[in-house]
C-alpha positions in Angstrom: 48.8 -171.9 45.1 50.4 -174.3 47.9 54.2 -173.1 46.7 53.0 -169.3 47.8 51.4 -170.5 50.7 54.6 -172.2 52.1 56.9 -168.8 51.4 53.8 -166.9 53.7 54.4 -169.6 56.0 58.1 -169.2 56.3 57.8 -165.6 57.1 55.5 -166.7 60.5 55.8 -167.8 63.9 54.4 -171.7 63.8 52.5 -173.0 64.7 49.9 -170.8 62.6 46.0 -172.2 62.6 45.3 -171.6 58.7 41.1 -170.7 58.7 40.6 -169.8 54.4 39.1 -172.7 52.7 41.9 -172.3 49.8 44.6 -172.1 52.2 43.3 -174.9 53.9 43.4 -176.9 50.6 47.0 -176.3 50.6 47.7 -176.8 53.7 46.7 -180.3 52.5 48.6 -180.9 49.8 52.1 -179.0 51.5 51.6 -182.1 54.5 50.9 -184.9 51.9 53.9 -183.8 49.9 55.7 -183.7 52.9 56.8 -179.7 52.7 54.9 -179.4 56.4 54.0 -180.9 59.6 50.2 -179.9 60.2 47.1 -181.0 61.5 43.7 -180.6 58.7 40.4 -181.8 61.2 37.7 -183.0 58.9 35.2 -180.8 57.1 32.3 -181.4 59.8 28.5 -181.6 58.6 26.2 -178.5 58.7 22.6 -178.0 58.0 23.9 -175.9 55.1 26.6 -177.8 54.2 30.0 -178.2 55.4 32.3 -175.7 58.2 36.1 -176.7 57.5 38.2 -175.9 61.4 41.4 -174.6 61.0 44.1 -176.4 59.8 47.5 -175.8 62.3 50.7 -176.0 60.5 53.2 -176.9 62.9 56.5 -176.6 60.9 58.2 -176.5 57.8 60.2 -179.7 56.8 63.7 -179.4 55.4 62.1 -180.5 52.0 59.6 -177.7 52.3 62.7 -175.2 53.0 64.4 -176.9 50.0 61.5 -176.1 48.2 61.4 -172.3 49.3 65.1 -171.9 48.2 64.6 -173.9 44.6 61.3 -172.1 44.0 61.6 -168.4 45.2 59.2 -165.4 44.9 58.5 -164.3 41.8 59.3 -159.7 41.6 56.5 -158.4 40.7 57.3 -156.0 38.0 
């Protein structure tokens, strides 16, 4: 989930090159929902398939930090 994502991100030095595929996902949606600054390269074309490079998330915007403070982690119990 992008909103757990951005609270691993807070707890980092940036920039951070993001390699999972599902990290990398939210990585997108964080920078189109202007929570981060990052660069996603396109998926490049495989004989199998497709190899996704890392994603670098450069910083956290102040909307993202709003975001960590409205939305905090969840205890688990």
């Amino acid at each position: 989930m992008p909103i757990n994502l951005l609270h691993r991100l807070s707890e980092q030095d940036l920039p951070v090159a993001v390699t999972r595929g599902k990290d990398v996902d939210s990585v997108r949606v964080l920078a189109l929902a202007g929570h981060i600054k990052a660069t996603v390269p396109k998926p490049v074309r495989t004989l199998d398939g497709y190899d996704q490079p890392p994603a670098v998330v450069a910083s956290i915007t102040s909307l993202g930090r709003s975001m960590i403070k409205r939305f905090p982690r969840r205890s688990m119990p």
